[in-house]
ZAPA-238734 format. One record per residue (C-alpha): x, y, z; residue in three letters; residue number from 1. Coordinates in steps of 0.2 Angstrom, whole numbers, plus 2048, in hexadecimal, padded with zeros to 3 digits. Each point is the difference from the previous one (the first is absolute). Layout:
REM ZAPA-238734
+-----+-----+-----+------+-----+
:   X :   Y :   Z : rest :  nr :
+-----+-----+-----+------+-----+
:   X :   Y :   Z :  Ala : NUM :
...
+-----+-----+-----+------+-----+
//
This chain:
REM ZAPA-238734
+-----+-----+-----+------+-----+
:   X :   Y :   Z : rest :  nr :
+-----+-----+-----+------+-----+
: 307 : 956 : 452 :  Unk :   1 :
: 80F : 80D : 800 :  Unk :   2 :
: 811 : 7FF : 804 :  Unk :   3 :
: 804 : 80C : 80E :  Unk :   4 :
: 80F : 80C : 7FD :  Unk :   5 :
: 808 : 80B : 80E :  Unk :   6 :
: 80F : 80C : 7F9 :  Unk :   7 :
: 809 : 80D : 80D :  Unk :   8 :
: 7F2 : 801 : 80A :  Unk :   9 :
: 802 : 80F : 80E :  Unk :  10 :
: 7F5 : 805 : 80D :  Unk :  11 :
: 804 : 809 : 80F :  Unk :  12 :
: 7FB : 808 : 810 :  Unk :  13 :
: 801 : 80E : 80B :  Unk :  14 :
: 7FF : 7FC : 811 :  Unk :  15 :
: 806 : 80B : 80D :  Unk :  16 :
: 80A : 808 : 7F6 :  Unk :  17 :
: 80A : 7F4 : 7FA :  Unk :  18 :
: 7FC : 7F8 : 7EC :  Unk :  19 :
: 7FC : 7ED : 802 :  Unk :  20 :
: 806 : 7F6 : 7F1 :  Unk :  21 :
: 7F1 : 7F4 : 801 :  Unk :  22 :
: 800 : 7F9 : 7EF :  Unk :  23 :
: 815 : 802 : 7FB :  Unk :  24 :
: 803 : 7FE : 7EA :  Unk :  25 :
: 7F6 : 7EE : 802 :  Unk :  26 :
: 800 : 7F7 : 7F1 :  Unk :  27 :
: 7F5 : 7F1 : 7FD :  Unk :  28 :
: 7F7 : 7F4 : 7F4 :  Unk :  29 :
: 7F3 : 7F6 : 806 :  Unk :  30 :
: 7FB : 7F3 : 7F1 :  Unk :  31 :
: 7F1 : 7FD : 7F8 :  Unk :  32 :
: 7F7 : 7F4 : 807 :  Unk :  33 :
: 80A : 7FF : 810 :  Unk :  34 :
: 802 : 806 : 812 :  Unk :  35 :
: 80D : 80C : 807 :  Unk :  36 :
: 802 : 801 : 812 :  Unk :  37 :
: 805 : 811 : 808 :  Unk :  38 :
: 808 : 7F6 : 810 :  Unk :  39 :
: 808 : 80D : 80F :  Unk :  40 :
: 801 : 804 : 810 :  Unk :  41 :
: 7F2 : 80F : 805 :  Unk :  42 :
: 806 : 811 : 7F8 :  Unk :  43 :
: 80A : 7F7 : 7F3 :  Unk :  44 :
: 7F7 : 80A : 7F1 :  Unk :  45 :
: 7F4 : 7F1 : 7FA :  Unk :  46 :
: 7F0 : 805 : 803 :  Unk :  47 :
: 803 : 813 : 7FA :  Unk :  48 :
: 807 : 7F6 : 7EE :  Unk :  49 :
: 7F0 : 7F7 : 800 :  Unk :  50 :
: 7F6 : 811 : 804 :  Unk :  51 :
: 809 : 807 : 7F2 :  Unk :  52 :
: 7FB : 7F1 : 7F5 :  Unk :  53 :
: 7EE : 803 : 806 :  Unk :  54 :
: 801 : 814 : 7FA :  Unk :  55 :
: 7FA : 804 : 813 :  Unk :  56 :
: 812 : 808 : 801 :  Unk :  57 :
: 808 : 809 : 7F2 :  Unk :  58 :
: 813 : 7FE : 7FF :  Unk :  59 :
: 80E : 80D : 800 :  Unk :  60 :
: 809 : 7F7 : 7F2 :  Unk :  61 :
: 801 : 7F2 : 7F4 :  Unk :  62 :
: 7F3 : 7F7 : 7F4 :  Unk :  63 :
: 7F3 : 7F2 : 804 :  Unk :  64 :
: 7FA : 7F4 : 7F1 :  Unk :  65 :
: 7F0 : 7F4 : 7FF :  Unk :  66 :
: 806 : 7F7 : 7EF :  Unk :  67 :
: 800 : 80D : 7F3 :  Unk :  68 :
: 7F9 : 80D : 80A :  Unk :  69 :
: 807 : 80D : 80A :  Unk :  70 :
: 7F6 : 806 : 812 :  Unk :  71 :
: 80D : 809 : 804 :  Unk :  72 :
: 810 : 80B : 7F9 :  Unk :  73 :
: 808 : 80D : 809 :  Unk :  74 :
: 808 : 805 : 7EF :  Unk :  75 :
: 7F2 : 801 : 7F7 :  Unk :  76 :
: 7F3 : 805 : 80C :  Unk :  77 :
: 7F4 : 7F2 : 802 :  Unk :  78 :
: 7F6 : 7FB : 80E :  Unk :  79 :
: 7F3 : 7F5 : 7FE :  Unk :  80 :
: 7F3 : 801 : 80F :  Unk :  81 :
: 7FD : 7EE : 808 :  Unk :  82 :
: 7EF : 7FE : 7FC :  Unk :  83 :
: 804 : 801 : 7ED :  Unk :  84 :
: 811 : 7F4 : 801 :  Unk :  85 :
: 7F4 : 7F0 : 800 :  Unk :  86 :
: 806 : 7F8 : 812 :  Unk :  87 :
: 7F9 : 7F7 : 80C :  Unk :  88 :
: 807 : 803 : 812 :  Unk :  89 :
: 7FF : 7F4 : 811 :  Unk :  90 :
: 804 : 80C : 812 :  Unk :  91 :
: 807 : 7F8 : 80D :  Unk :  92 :
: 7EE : 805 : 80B :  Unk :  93 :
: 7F6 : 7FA : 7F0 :  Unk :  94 :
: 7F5 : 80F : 801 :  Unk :  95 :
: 7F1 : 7F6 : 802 :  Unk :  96 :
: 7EE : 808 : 801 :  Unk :  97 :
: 7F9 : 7FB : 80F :  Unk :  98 :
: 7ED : 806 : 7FC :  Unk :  99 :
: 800 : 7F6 : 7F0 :  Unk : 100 :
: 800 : 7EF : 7FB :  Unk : 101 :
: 80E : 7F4 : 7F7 :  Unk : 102 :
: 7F6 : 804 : 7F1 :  Unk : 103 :
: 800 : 811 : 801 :  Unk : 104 :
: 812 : 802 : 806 :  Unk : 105 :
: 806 : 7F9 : 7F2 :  Unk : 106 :
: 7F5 : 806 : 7F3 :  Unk : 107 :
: 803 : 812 : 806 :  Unk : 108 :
: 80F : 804 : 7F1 :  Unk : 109 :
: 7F3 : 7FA : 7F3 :  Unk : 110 :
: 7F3 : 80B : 806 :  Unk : 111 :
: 809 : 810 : 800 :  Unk : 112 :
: 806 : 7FC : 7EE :  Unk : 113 :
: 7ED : 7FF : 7FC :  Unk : 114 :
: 7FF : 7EC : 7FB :  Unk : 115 :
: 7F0 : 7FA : 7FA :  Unk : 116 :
: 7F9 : 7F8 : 810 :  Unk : 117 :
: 7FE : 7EE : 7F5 :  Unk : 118 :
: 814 : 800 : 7FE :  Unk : 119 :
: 804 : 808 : 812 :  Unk : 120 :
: 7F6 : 7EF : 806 :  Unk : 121 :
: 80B : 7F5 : 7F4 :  Unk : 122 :
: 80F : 807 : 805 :  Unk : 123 :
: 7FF : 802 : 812 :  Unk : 124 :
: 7FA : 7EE : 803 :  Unk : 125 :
: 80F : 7F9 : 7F2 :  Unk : 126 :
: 80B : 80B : 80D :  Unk : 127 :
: 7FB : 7F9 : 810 :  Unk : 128 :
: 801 : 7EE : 7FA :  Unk : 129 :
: 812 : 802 : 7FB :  Unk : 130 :
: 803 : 805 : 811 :  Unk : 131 :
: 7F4 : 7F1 : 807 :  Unk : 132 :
: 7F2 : 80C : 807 :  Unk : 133 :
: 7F2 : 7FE : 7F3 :  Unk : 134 :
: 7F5 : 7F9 : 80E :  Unk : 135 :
: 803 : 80F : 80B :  Unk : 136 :
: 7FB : 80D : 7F3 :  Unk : 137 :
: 7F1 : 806 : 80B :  Unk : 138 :
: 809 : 800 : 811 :  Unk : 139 :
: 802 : 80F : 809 :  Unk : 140 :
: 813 : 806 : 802 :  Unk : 141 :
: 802 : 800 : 811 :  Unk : 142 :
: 7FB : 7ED : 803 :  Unk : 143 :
: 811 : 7FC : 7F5 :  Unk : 144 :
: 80F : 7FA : 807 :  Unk : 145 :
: 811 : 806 : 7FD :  Unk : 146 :
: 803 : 7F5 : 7F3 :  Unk : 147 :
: 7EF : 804 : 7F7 :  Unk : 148 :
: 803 : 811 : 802 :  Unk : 149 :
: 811 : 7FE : 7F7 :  Unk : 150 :
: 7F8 : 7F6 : 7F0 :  Unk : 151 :
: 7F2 : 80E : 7FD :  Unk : 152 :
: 80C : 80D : 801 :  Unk : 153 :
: 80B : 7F6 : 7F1 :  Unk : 154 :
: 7EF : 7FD : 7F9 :  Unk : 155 :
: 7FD : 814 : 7FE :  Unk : 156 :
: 80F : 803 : 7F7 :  Unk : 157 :
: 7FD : 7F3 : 7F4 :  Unk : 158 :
: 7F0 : 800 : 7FD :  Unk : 159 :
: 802 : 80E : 7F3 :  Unk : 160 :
: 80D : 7F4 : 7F8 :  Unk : 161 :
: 80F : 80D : 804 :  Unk : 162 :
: 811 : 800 : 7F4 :  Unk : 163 :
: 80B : 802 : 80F :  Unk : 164 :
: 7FE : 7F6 : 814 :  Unk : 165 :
: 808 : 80C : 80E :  Unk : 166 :
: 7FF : 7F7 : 810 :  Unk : 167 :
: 806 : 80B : 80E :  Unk : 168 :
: 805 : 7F5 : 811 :  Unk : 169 :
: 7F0 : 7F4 : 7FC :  Unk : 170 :
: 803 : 7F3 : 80D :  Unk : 171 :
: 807 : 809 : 80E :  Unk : 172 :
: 7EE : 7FF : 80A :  Unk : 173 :
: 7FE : 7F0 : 801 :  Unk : 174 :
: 806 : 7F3 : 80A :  Unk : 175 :
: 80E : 7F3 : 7FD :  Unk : 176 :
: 7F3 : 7F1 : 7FC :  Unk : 177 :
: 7F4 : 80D : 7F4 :  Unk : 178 :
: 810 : 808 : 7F9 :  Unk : 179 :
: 808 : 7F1 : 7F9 :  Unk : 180 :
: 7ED : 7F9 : 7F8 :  Unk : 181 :
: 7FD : 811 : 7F7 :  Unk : 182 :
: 813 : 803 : 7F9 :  Unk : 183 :
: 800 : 7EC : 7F8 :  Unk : 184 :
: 7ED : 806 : 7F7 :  Unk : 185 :
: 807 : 811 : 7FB :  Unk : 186 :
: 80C : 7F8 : 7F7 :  Unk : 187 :
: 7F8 : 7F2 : 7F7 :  Unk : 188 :
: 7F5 : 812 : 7FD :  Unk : 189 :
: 80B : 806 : 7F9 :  Unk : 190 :
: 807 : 7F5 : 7F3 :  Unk : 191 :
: 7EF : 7FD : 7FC :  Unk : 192 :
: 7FD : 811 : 7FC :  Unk : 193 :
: 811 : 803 : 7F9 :  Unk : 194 :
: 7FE : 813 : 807 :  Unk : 195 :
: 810 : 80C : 801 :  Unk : 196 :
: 801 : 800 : 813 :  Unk : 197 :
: 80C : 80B : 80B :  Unk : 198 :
: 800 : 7FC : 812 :  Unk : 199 :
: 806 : 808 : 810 :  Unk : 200 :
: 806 : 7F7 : 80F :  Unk : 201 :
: 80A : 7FF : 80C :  Unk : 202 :
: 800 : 7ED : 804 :  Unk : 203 :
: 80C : 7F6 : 7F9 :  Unk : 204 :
: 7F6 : 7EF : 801 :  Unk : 205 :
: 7F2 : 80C : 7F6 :  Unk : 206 :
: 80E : 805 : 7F3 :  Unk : 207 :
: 807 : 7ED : 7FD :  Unk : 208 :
: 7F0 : 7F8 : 7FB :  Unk : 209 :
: 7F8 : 80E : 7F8 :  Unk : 210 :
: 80D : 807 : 7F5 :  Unk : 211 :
: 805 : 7FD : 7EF :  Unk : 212 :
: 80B : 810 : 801 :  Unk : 213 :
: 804 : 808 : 811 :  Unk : 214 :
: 80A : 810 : 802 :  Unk : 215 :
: 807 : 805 : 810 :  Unk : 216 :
: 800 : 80F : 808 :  Unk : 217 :
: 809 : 80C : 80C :  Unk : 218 :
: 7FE : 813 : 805 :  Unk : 219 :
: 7F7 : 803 : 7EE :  Unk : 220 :
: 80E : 7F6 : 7F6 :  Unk : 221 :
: 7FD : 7EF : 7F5 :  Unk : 222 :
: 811 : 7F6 : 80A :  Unk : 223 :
: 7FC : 7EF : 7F4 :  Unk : 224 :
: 7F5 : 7F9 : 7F4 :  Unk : 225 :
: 7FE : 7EE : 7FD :  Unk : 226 :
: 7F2 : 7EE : 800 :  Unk : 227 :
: 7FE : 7FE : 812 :  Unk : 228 :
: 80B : 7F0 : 7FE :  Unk : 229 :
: 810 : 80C : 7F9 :  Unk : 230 :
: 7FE : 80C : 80E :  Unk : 231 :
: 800 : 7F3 : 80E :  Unk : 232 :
: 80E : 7F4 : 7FB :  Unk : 233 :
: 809 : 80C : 7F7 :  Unk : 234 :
: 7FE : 813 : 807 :  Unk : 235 :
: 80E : 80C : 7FC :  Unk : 236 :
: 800 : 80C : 810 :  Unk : 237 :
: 7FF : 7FC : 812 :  Unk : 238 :
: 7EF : 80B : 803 :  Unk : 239 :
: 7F9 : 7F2 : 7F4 :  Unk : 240 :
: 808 : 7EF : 805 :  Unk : 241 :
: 7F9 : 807 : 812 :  Unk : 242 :
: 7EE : 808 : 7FC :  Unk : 243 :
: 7FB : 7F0 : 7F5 :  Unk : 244 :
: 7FF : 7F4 : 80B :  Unk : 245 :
: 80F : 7FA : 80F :  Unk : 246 :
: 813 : 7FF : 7FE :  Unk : 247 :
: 80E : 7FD : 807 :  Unk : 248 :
: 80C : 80E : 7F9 :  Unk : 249 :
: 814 : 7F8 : 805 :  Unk : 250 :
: 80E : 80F : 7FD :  Unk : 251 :
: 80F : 7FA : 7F9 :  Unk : 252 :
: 80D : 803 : 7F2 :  Unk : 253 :
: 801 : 7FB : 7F0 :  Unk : 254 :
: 80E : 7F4 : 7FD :  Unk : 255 :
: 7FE : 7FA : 7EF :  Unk : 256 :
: 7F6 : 7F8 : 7F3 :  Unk : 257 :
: 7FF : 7EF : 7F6 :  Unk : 258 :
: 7F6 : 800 : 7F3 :  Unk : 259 :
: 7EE : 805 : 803 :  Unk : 260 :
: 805 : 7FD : 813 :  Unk : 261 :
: 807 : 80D : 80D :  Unk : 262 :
: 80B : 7FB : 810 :  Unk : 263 :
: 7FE : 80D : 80E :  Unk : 264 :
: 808 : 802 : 80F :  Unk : 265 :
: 7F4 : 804 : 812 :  Unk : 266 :
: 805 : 802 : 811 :  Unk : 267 :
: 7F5 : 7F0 : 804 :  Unk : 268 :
: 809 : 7F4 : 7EF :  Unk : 269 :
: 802 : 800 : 7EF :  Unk : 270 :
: 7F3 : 7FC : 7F4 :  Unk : 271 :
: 7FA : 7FE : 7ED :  Unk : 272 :
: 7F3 : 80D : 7F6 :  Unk : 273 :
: 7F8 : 804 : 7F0 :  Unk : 274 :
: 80F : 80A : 7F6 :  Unk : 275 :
: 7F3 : 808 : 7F5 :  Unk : 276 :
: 7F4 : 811 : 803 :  Unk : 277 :
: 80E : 80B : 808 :  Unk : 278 :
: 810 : 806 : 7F9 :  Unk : 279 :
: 80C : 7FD : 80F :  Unk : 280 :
: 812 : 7FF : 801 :  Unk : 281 :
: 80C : 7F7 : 80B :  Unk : 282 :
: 801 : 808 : 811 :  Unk : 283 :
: 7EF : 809 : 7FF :  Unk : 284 :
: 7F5 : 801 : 810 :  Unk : 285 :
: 7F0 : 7F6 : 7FB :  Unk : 286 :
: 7F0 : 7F8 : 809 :  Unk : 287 :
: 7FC : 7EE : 7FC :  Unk : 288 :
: 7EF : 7FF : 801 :  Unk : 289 :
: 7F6 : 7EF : 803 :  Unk : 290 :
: 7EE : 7FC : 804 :  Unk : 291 :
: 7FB : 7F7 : 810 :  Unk : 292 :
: 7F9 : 7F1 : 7F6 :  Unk : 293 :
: 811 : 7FE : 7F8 :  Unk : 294 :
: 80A : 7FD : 80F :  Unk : 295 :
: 804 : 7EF : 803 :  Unk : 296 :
: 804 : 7F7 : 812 :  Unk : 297 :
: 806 : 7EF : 801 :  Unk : 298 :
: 80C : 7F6 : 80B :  Unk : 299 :
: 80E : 80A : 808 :  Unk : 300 :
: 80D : 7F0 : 7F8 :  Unk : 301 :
: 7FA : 807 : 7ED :  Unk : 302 :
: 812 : 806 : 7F9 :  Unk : 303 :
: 804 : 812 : 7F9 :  Unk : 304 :
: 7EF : 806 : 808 :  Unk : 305 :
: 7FF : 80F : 80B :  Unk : 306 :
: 7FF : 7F9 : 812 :  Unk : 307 :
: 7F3 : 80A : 80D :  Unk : 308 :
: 7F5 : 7FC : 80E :  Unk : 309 :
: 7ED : 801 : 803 :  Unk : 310 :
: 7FB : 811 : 809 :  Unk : 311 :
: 7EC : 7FE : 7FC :  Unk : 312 :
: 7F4 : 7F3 : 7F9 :  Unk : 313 :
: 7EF : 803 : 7FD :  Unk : 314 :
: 7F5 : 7F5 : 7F7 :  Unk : 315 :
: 7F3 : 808 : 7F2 :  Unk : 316 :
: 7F6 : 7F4 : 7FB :  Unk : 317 :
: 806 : 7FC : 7EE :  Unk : 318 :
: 812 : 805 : 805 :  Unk : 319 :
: 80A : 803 : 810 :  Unk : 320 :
: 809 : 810 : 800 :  Unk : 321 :
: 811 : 800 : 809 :  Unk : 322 :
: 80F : 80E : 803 :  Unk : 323 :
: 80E : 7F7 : 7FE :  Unk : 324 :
: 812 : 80A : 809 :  Unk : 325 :
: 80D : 800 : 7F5 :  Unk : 326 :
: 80F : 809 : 808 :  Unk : 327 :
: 7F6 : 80F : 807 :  Unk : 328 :
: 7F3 : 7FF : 7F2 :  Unk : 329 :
: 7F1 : 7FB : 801 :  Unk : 330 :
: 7F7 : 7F8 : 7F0 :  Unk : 331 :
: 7EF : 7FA : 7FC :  Unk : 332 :
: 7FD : 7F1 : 7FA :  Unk : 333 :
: 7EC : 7F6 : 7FE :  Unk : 334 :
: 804 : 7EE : 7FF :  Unk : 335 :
: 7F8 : 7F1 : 807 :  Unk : 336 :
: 7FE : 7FB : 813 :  Unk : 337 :
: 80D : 7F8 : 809 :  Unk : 338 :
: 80D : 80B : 807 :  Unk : 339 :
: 800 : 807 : 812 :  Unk : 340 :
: 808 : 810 : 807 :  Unk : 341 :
: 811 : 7FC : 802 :  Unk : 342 :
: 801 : 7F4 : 7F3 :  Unk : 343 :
: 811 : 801 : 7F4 :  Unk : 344 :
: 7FA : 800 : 7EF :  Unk : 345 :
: 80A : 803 : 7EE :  Unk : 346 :
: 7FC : 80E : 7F6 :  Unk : 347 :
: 7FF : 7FF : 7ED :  Unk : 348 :
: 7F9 : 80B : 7F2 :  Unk : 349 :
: 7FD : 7FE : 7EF :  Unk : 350 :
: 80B : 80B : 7F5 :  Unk : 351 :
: 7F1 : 801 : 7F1 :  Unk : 352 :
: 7F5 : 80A : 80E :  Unk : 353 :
: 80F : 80C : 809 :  Unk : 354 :
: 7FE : 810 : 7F8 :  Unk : 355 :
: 80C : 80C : 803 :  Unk : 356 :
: 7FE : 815 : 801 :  Unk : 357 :
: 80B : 80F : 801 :  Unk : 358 :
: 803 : 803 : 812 :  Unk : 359 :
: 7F7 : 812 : 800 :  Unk : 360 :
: 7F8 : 800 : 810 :  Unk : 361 :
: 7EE : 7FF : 803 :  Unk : 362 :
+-----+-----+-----+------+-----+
//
């Protein structure tokens, strides 16, 4: 286990003529033991960070760390080649074999290192039962499903008992049903294992329930670092509050504070936020941001609520989702089933989950 450092890292290209900051003075730690997640839209620099991690790109700038030891130093004019940094990797295709069985896929990275053939059979079948496919060791690769192609793939990049996990877009082939199974047993996996882990994806849900640490990107920049549960209930920008999950972002004024609470006044009524996390003053153009699931409706009688009406209603399952119009604005709101279109409802929030934001565009 290492602790995974990232200083100043710079990488660019040329495209076009143009230079393409991909990777922009990133700087990172992912702990020992845990798992960063590189979370972005496509083109957002995370899986070139990760590549660099990797050693299959070698950076413009900057330093990269494993622990003590440094892969790579721009000032001092190291690069250490992947197959020497001691990491075991996970595509978003897997890279399976198809002419070769589960056994054989995975004890391909022992061969080449020229393991006794003993050892090779210990470790390849210690491997595929963590991953719950040690009855499958002699089945051919292509009679695997999605989700079994997944597990032999993180198999392989453990089985040679790797000091750093990169898992690059892992999950993004398999369906909906699949995808959820295999993210709640890479996990537990994970914690099993205690691997340094950095992850790349682009799925919020993915990110949430993965993450110990989870840095989000945008056009080769780090925007905010935090525990998935900091980042969602309290984001600092409004590129985060609206990447990580919904929200409902309400412009208004900041009209003063009380405490650890914030009054601000919006076209559509005044409300009650967190105070703390950005230095406002009176006056200032802010966003008060507040989560679907934090909206309340109740009976239109309810005193100093917002007042609106029912636009849309439409029931979830677990949750019915509604856009309530308040004045022109329409919020979203899950609650349970009940209300019509048309329906009068009051509108209240709780002040503990408002988080307000400078009003800096998107």
């Amino acid at each position: 286990m290492a602790t995974i450092r990232l200083t100043s890292l710079r990488k660019a290209y040329e495209f076009r003529g143009q230079r393409v900051h991909a990777v922009d003075d990133v700087t990172l730690e992912a702990p020992e033991g845990k798992i960063l997640t590189l979370l972005g839209p496509s083109g957002c620099g995370k899986t070139t960070t990760l590549r660099c991690v990797a050693g299959l790109e070698r950076p413009d700038d900057g330093e990269i760390r494993f622990g003590d030891r440094v892969v790579f130093s721009r000032a001092r004019g190291v690069f250490v080649p992947p197959e020497q940094r001691n990491i075991g990797m996970v595509f978003q295709s897997y890279a399976i074999w198809p002419h070769m069985t589960v056994f054989e896929n995975v004890a391909y990275p022992l061969r080449v290192r020229r393991v006794p053939s003993d050892e090779v059979r210990r470790r390849v079948q210690a491997a595929l039962e963590l991953v719950g496919l040690g009855a499958l060791a002699d089945r051919p690769a292509p009679f695997l499903s999605g989700g079994q192609q997944q597990r032999v793939a993180l198999a392989r990049a453990l089985v040679y008992e790797p000091e750093v996990l990169l898992l690059d877009e892992p999950l993004s082939n398999l369906d909906a049903k699949v995808r959820e199974q295999v993210r709640e047993e890479l996990r537990v996996l994970q914690r099993q294992l205690r691997i340094t882990t950095v992850y790349v994806t682009h799925d919020q849900i993915e990110a949430l329930a993965l993450s110990d640490v989870v840095a989000v990107m945008r056009d080769g920049k780090v925007l905010e670092v935090g525990t998935p549960r900091d980042l969602y209930e309290r984001p600092r920008t409004r590129f985060v509050a609206q990447f990580l999950g919904t929200t409902n972002l309400l412009p208004g004024r900041l009209a003063g504070r009380e405490g650890r609470e914030a009054w601000v006044e919006t076209p559509y009524g005044r409300l009650r936020a967190r105070a703390d996390g950005v230095e406002l003053g009176p006056g200032e153009g802010v966003l008060a941001s507040v989560r679907p699931e934090h909206v309340a409706l109740g009976s239109s009688e309810q005193p100093d609520a917002w007042q609106g009406t029912v636009v849309s209603a439409l029931f979830e399952g677990s949750a019915t989702k509604y856009r309530v119009d308040v004045g022109g604005f329409q919020l979203l709101a899950y609650g349970e089933a009940g209300y019509g279109l048309g329906d009068r409802v009051a509108v209240r929030f709780d002040p503990q989950k408002v988080v307000l934001l400078r009003d800096q565009g998107a």
